[in-house]
BAFI-3210 file (N, C-alpha, C; in Angstrom, 3 decimals, decimal comma, padded with zeros to 6 digits):
// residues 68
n [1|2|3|4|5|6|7|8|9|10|11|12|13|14|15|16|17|18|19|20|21|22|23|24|25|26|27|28|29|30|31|32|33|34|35|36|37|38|39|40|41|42|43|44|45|46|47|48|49|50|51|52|53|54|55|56|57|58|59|60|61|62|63|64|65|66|67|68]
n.u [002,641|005,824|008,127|008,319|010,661|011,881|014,311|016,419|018,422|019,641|019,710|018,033|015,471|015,246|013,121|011,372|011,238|010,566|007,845|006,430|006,449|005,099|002,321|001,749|000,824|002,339|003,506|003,427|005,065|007,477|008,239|009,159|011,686|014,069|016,516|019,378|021,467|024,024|023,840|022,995|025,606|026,719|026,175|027,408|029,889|029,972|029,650|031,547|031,579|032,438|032,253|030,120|030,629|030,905|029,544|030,530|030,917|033,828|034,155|032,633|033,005|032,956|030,740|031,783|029,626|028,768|026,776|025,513]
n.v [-002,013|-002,247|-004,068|-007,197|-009,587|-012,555|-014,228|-017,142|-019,221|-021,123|-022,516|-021,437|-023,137|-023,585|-024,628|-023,674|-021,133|-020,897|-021,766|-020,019|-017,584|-018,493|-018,620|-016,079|-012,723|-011,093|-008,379|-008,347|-010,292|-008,925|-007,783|-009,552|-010,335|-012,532|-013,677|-015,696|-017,899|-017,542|-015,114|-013,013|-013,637|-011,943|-009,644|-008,393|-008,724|-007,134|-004,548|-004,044|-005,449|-007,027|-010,293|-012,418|-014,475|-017,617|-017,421|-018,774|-021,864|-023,732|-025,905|-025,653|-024,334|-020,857|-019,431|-016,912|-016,096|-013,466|-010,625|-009,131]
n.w [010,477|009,362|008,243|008,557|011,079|010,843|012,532|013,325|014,687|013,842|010,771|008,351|006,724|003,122|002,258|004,353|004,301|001,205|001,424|003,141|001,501|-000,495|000,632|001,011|-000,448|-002,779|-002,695|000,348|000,977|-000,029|002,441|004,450|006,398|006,198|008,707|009,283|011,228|010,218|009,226|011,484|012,800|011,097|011,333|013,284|012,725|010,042|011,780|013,182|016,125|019,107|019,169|021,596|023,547|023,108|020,693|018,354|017,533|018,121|016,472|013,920|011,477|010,904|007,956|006,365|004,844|003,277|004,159|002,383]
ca.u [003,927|006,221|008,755|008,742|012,340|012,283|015,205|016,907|019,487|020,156|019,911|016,138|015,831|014,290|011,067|010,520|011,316|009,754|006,671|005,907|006,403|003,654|001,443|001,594|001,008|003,880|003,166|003,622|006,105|008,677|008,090|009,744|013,309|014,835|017,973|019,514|022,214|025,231|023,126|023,351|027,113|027,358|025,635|028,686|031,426|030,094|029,564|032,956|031,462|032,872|031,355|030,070|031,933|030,187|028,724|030,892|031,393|035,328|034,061|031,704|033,971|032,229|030,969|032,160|029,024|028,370|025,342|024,924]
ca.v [-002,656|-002,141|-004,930|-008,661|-010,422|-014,294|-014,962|-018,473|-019,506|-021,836|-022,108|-021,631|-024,198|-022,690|-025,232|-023,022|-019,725|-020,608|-022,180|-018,576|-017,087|-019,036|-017,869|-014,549|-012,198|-010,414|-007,407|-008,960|-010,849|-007,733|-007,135|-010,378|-010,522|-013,642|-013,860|-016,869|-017,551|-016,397|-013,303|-012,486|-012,958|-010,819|-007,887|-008,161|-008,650|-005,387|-003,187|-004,166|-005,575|-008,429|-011,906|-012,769|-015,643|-018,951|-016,984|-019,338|-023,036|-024,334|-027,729|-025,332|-023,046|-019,367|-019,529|-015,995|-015,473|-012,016|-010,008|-008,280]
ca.w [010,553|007,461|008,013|009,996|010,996|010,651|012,764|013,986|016,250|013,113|009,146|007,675|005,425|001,852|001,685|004,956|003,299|000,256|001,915|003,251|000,352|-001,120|001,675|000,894|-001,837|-003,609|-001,845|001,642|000,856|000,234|003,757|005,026|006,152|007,349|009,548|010,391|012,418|010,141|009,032|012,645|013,308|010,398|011,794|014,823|011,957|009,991|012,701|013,725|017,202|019,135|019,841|022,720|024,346|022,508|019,388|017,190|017,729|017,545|015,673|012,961|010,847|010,524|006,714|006,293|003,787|002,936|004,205|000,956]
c.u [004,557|007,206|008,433|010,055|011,404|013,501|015,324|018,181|020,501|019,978|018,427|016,077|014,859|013,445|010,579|010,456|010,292|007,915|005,885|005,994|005,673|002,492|001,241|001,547|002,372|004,173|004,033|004,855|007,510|008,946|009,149|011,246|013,676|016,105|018,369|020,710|023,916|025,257|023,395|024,646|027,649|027,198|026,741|029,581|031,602|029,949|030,773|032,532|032,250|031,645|031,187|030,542|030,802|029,596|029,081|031,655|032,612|034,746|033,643|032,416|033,099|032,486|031,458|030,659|028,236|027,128|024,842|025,396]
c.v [-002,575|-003,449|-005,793|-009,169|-011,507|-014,554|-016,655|-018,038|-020,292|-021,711|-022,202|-022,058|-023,341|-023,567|-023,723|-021,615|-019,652|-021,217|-020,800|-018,009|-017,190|-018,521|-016,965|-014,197|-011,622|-008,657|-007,619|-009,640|-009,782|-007,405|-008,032|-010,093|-011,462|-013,341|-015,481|-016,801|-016,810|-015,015|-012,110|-012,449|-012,212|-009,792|-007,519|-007,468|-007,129|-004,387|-003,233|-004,508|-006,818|-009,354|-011,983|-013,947|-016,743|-018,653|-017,952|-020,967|-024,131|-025,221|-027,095|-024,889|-022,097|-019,631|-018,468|-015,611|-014,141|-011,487|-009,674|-008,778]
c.w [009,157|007,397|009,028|010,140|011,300|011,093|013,928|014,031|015,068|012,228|009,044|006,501|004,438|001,748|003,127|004,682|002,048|000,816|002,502|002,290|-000,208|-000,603|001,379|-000,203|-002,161|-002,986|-000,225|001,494|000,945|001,638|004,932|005,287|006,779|007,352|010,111|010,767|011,567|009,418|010,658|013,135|011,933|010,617|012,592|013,580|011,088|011,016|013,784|015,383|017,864|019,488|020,744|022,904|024,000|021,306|018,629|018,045|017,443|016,495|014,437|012,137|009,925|008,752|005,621|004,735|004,009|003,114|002,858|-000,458]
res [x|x|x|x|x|x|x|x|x|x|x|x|x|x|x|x|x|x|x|x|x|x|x|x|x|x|x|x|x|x|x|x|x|x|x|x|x|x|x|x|x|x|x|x|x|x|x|x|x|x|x|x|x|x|x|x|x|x|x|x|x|x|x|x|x|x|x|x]
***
């Protein structure tokens, strides 16, 4: 296996990011990628896709932060 995804539906708090991190060597660790949920409506927004119908919650306001 050369890479794992870590995705949520919601935000991955950094004790639980960095709590794996600890876990692992430095090695292993490169391997990780977390996604959380506005990593994933960014993959739509660059690849110019649309939303599916509830992706984004009127009440929330999309944090527009940058994949890269």
């Amino acid at each position: 296996m050369d890479h794992a995804f870590i995705m949520a539906g919601g935000e991955i708090a950094n004790a639980a990011r960095n709590w794996l991190g600890n876990a692992l060597d430095a090695a292993k660790r490169s391997q990780i990628i977390f996604m959380d949920r506005d990593d994933i409506l960014n993959q739509f927004v660059v690849g110019n896709l649309p939303l599916l119908v509830g992706a984004t919650q009127p009440d929330v306001p999309f944090s527009g932060r940058a994949l890269f």
